[in-house]
N, C-alpha and C positions, 0 to 999 in steps of 0.2 A: 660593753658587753651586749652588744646587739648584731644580731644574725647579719651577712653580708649580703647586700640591696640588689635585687635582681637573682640570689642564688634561686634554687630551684627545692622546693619542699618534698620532701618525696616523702613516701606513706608511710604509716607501722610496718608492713608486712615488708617490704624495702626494705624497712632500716631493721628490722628482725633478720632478715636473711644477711646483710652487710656482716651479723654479729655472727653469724653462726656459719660461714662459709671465713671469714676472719679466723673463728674458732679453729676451723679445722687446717689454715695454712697456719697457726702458731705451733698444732699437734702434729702435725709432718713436717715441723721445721723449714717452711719457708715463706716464714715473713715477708709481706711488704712491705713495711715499714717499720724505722728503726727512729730511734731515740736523735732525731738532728737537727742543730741549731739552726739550719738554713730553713726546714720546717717549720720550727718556729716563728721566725721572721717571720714568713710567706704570710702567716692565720694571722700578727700581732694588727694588722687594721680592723678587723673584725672577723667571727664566725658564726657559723651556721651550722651547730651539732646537731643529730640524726635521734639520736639518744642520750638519756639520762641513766645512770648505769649507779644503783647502791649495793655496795656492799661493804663485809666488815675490812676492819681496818688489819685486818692478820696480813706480814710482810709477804709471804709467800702467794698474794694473788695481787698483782700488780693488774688490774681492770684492763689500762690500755694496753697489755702487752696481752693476754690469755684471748682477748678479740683482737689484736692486731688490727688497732686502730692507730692513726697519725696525729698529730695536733688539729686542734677544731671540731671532731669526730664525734666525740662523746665528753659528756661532762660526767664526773663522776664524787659521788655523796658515799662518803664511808663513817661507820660508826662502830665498835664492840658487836657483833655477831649481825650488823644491819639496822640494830634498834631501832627504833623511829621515835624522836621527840618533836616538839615542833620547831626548833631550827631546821632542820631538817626537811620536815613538810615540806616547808618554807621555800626550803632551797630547790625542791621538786617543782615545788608550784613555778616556782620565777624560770626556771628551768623551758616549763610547758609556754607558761604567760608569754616570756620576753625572748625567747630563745629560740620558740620554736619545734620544740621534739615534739617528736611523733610518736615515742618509747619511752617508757619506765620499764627497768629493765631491776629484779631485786637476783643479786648473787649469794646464794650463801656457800659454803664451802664444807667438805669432806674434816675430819679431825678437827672442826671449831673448836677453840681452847675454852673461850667462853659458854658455850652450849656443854662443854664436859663438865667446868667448872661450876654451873649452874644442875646437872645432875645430881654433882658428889655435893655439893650444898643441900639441897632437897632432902638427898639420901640420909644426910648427916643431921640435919638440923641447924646447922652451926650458919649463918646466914648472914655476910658483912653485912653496913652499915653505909651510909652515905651513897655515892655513886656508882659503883661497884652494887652494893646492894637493890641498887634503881634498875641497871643491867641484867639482873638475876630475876629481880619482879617480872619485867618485859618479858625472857625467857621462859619464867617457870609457864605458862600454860601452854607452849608450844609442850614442854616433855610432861606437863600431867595428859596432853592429849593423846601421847604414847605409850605413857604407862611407865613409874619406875623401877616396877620390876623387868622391868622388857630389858633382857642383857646387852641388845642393842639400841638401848633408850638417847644415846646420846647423838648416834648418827641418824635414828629415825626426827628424832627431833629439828635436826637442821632442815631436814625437807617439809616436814610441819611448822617450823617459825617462817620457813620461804613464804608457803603456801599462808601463813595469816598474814603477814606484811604486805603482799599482794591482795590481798581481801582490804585490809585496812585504807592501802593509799586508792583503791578502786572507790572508798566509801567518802574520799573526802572533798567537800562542797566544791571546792572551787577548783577541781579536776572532772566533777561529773558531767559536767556539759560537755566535753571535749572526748571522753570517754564514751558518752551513749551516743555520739554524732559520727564514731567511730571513726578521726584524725589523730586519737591517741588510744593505747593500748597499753594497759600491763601488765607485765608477764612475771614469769621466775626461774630461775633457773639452778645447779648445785654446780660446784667445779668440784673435779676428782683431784688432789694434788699430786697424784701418783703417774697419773696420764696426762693431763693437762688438758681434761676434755671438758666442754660443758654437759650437763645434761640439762634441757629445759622442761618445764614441767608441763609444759602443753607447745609442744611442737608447731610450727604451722602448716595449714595441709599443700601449701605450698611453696618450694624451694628449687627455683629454678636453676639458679647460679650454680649446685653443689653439681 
């Protein structure tokens, strides 16, 4: 699990546009890249990923496919609505450390089941227990920052849990050197499931490729 020797490292703003011109040949339907064992092979001596890409574990956003990325390209951390425990960190950090990326990249998604589910929790009082209730803690202060009476509390929400998970992995120790020397970046972004588009929450002021 070590980047390939002599590849070539290329920046945030690189591997940010990679994602988001990817984006946009997945929403015109026409991929680069497709799901194939020859691929495979090719990356199994080693690779060298551009990005670290979190998002929730909901089936309907398959990371490598919505960026139309190939094997090697991006390593991807998923959990219930994005959560952030410390496996997790963890797995960002070694991501940055050994890998190499240049991007954290946090996805949350349109109709989160979780971000709904943690609403009518709130709303109701009625509040699992164990894991599931660990999920809902992590949650609720992205949608008390919206407000529960907001009728659109639950999809405002997904954009405000983006935006604190971005804050959060920006604040942690052994990502900030790499962060304020500005070799890594992170960002956030929503996928719409109806279009298949991303929206990122802070664009970058430059996109040459699109």
């Amino acid at each position: 699990m070590t980047p390939t020797r002599d590849a070539q490292v290329i920046s945030p703003a690189e591997a940010f546009s990679k994602l988001i011109t990817g984006n946009k040949r997945f929403v015109y339907g026409t991929p680069r890249y497709g799901h194939d064992v020859t691929q495979a092979a090719a990356t199994a001596g080693g690779q060298q990923p551009h990005s670290v890409v979190l998002g929730c574990i909901d089936s309907r956003v398959p990371l490598e496919a919505i960026f139309d990325q190939s094997f090697g390209s991006i390593c991807v951390v998923r959990s219930g609505a994005h959560v952030l425990d410390r496996s997790l960190i963890g797995s960002v950090g070694f991501a940055v450390a050994k890998l190499g990326v240049s991007l954290i990249l946090v996805v949350g998604h349109k109709r989160c089941g979780a971000v709904h589910a943690t609403v009518e929790a709130l709303r109701s009082g009625e509040i699992s227990e164990g894991e599931v209730g660990y999920l809902v803690d992590q949650l609720a202060p992205a949608v008390h920052e919206v407000g529960l009476d907001d009728p659109d509390a639950a999809e405002k929400a997904v954009t405000a849990h983006v935006a604190r998970t971005v804050e959060r992995l920006r604040r942690v120790d052994s990502l900030a050197a790499a962060i304020a020397a500005g070799t890594v970046k992170v960002e956030g972004a929503v996928y719409d499931l109806d279009s298949g588009r991303v929206e990122f929450l802070s664009p970058p002021s430059e996109d040459p490729s699109i």
